[in-house]
C-alpha positions in Angstrom: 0.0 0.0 0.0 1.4 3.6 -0.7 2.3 6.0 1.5 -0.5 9.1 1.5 -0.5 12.4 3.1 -3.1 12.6 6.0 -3.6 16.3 5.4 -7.0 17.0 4.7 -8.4 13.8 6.1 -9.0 14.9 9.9 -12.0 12.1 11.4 -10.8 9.0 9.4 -8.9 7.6 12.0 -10.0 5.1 14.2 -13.3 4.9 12.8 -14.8 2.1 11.4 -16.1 1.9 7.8 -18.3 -0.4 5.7 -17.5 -0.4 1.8 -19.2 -1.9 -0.3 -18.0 -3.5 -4.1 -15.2 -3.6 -2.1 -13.5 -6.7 -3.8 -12.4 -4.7 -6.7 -12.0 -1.0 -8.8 -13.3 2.0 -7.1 -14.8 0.0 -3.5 -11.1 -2.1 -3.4 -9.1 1.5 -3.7 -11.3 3.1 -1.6 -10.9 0.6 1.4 -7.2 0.3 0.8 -7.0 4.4 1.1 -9.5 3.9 4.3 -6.6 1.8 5.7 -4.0 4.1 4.9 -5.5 6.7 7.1 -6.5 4.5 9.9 -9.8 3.7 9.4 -11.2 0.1 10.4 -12.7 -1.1 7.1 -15.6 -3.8 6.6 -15.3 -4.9 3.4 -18.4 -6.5 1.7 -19.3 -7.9 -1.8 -20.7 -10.5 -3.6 -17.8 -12.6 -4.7 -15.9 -14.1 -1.9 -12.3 -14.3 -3.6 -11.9 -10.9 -4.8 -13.2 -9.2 -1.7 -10.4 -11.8 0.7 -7.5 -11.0 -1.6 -8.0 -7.4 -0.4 -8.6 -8.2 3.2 -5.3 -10.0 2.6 -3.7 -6.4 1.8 -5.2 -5.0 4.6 -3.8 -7.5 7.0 -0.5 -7.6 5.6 -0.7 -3.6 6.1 -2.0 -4.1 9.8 -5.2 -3.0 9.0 -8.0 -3.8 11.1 -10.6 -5.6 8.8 -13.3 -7.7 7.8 -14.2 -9.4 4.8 -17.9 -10.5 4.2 -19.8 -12.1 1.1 -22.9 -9.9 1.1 -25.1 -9.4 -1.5 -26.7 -5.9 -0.9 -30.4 -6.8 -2.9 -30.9 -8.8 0.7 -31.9 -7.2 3.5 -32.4 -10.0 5.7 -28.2 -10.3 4.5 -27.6 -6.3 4.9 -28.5 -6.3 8.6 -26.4 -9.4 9.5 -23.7 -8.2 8.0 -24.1 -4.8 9.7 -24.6 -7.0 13.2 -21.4 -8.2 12.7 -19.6 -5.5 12.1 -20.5 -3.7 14.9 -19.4 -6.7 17.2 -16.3 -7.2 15.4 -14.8 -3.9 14.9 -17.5 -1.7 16.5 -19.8 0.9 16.0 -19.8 2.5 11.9 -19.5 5.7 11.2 -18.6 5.9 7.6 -20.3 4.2 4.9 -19.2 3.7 1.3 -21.5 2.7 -1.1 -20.0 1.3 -4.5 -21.3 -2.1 -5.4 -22.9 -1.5 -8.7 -23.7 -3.5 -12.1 -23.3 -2.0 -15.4 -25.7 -4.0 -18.0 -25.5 -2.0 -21.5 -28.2 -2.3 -24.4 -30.8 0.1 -26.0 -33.6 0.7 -24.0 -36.0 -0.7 -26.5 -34.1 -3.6 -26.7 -33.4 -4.1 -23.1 -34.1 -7.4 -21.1 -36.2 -7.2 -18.0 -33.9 -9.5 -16.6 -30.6 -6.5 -17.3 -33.1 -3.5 -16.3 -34.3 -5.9 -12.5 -30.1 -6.7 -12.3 -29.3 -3.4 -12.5 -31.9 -1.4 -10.2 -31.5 -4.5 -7.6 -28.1 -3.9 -7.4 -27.5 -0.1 -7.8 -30.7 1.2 -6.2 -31.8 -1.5 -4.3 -28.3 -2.4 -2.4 -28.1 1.1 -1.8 -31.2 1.6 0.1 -31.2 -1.5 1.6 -27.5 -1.2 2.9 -28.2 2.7 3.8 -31.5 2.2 5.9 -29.3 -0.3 7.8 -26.2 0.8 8.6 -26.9 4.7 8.6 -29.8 4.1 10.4 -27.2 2.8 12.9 -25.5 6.3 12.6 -28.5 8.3 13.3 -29.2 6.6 16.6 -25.7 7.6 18.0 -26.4 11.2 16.2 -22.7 10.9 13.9 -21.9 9.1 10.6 -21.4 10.3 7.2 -22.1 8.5 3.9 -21.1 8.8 0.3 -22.6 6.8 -2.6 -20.7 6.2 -5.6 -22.9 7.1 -8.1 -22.3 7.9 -11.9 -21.8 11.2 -14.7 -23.9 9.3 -16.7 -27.0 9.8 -14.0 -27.0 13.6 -14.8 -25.8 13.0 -18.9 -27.9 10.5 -21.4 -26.2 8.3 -22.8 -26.6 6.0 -25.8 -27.1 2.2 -25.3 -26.8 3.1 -21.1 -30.4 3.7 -19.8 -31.0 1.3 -17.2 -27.4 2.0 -15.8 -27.8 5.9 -16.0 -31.5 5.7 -14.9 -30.4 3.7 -11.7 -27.0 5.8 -10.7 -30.2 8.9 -11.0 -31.7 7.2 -8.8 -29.0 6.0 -6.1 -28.2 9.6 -6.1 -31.1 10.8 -5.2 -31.8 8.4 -2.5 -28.8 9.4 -1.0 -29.6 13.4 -1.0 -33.2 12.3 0.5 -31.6 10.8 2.3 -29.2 13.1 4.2 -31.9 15.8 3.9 -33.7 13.4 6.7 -30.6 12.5 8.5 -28.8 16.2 8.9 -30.3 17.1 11.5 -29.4 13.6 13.5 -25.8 13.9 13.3 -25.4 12.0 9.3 -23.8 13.6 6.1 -24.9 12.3 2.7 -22.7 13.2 -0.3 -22.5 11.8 -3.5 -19.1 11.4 -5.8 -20.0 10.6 -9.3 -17.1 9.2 -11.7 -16.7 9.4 -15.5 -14.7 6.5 -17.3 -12.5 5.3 -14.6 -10.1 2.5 -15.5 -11.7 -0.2 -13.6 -12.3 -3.8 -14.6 -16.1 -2.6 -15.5 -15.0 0.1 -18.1 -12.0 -2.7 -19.7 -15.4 -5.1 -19.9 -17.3 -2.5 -21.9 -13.9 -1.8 -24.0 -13.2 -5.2 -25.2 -17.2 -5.5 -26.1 -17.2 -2.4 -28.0 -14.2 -3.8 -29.7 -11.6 -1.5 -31.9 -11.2 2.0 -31.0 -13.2 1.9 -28.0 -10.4 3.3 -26.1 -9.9 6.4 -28.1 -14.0 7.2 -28.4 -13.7 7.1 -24.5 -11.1 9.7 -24.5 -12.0 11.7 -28.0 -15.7 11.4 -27.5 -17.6 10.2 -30.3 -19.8 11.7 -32.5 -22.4 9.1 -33.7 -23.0 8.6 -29.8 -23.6 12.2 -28.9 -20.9 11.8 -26.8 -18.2 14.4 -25.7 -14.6 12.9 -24.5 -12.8 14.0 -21.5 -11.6 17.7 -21.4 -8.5 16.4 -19.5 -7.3 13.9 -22.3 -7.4 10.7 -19.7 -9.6 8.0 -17.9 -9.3 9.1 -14.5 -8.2 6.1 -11.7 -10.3 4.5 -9.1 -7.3 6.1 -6.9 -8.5 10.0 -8.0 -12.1 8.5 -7.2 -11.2 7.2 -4.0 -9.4 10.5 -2.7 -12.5 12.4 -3.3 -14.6 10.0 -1.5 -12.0 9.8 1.7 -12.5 14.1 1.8 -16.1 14.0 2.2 -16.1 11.3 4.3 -13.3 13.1 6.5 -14.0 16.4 9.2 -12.8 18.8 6.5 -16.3 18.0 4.8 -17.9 18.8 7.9 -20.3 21.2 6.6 -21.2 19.5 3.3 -24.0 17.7 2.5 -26.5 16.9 -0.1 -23.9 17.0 -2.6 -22.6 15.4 -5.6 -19.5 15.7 -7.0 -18.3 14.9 -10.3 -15.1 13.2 -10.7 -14.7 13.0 -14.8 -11.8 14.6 -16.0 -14.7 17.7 -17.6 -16.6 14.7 -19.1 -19.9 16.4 -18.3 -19.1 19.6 -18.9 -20.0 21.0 -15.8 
């Protein structure tokens, strides 16, 4: 694990955070950077192997951790999981929500098998994951929550309507959501990524086929599509640092918001 400057990140210490997708991309770099400032990190996702190779970081980094296969469509699953966690490591006060599934298609052409995947895991997860563990939060009065959500929720975009449709959604949620929970102590912020170079963007690449890479960066065209102003696919790293701030005591007065992490990709 690299070595990161605590400046800035004021509250992260000590505390204990769930993240969720954390077995990969955005959810694995944003638990390893919840280490690195001295967070205790529960690390949940659906596939078992991925999730324990980074748990296996963690420990190797001394990081207090544990590693759970939850799927977040369960509630019956959720509130376990968030049992255990607060007997293991103790009471949360951060949450991250990143598990998400990316199913591509044209709407009219679109399964309702791709459109139930995608809400159950991007809206549903979140509220069901959210009502429990920052319900938890509200009770003690302190907590603070950031959903990873999507540019494309707040930009169309071609052959991507049940995925933009649900990251609109889970971003909403969570601004309801911390409009009911500011005045018991909880934050609610959103950060929403462009292309990040995670295994979910190389998936849709090597679908797409030739030239994918450059439409990514250039824009294209025939997809009413601009490209990045910034002429790069950000990291899950440069995701993950703007997560840790508003989880952290220099966001202490922010809430409600959503921030774009997208190299300029939505122009605003």
């Amino acid at each position: 694990m690299s070595t990161v400057s605590s400046t800035g990140t004021e509250g992260i210490s000590g505390r204990v955070a769930v993240v969720t997708g954390a077995g990969q991309g955005i959810g694995a770099a944003v638990a390893r950077l919840l280490g690195v400032h001295g967070a205790q990190v529960a690390l949940w996702d659906a596939a078992p192997e991925p999730v324990t190779g980074v748990a296996a970081e963690l420990d190797a980094a001394g990081v207090k951790n544990t590693a759970m296969c939850v799927d977040v469509r369960d509630s019956a699953a959720v509130e376990e999981a968030a049992e255990r966690v607060e007997r293991e490591l103790g009471p949360v006060e951060l949450l991250v929500n990143v598990a998400g599934v990316l199913r591509t298609g044209a709407v009219l052409d679109l399964a309702d098998e791709a459109w139930d995947e995608v809400f159950g895991v991007n809206v549903r997860g979140v509220f069901a994951v959210s009502r429990s563990v920052a319900g938890r939060m509200a009770g003690r009065g302190r907590g603070a929550v950031v959903t990873v959500a999507s540019n494309a929720g707040g930009v169309p975009r071609v052959g991507m309507g049940a995925y933009a449709a649900s990251k609109a959604a889970s971003s909403m949620l969570t601004k309801c959501l911390g409009l009911e929970l500011a005045g018991r102590g909880v934050r609610c912020n959103v950060v929403s990524p462009g292309s990040t170079d995670t295994p979910m963007l190389r998936d849709m690449w090597d679908a797409a086929g030739d030239g994918a890479t450059d439409a990514t960066v250039n824009g294209s065209l025939e997809a009413f599509r601009v490209g990045i102003p910034l002429g790069r696919v950000g990291t899950a790293e440069q995701v993950a640092q703007a997560v840790l701030f508003l989880l952290s005591d220099q966001a202490s007065h922010i809430t409600l918001q959503d921030l774009y992490v997208d190299g300029g990709a939505a122009l605003g």
